[in-house]
C-alpha positions in Angstrom: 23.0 -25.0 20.7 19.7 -26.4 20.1 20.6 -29.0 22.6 21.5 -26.1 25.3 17.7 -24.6 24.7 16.4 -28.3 26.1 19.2 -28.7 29.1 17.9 -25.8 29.9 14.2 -26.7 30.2 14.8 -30.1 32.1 17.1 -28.2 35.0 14.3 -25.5 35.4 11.1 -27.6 35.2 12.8 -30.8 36.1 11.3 -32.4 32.7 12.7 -35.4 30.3 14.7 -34.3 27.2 11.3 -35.3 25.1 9.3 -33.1 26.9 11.8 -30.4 26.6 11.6 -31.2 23.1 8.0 -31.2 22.9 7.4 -27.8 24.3 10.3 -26.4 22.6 8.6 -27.9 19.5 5.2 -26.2 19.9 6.6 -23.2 21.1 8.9 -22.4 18.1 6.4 -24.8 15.4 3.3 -22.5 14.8 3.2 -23.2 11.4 6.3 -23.5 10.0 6.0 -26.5 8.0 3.5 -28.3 6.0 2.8 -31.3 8.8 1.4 -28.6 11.0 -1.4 -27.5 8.7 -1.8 -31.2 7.9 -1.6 -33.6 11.2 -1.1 -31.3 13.9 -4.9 -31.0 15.3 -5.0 -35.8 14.9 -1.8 -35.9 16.3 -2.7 -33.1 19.9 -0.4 -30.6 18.9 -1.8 -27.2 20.5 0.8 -25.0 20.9 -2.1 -22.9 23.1 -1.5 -25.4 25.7 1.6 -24.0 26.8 1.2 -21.6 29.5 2.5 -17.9 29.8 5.5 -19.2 32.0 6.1 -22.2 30.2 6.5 -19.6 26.8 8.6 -17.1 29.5 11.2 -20.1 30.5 11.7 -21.2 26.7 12.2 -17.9 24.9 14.5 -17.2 27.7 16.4 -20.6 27.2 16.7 -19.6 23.3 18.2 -16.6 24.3 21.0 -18.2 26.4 21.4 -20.6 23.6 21.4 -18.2 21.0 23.0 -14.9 22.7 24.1 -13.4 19.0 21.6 -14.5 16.9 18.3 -12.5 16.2 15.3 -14.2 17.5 13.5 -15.2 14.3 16.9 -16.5 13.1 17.4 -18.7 16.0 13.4 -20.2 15.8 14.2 -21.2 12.3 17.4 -23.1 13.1 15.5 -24.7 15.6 12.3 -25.8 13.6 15.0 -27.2 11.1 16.8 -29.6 13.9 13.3 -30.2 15.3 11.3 -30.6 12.0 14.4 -31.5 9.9 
């Protein structure tokens, strides 16, 4: 399912799989595990640097993904296949 959220992505913004990835990552990633409090900032993680439409198109492709699954549910099986 996770996989659907980044097809998703690359059809509508014509992006690679690791971009998909990327901004699926700092949408869902805000803190959620200890390398973001630790690396994030060295390593140019901002999840700020997503714009308003960017945020619209991936909450909507985790909805599609995840039609029966509360949101907060689906953000934390994400961050798990992400993050591990």
């Amino acid at each position: 399912m996770v996989e659907a959220v980044f097809s998703a992505l690359m059809k509508q913004e014509g992006i690679s799989q690791e971009e998909a990835r990327r901004r699926t990552h700092l949408h869902i990633c805000g803190g959620c595990c200890n390398w973001y409090g630790s690396k994030a900032k060295e390593a140019g993680f901002d999840p700020a640097s997503l714009t308003a439409q960017e945020r619209a198109r991936i909450k909507a492709a985790i909805k599609a993904a995840f039609p029966d699954t509360e949101a907060e549910t689906a953000v934390k099986l994400i961050h798990t296949y992400i993050c591990g």
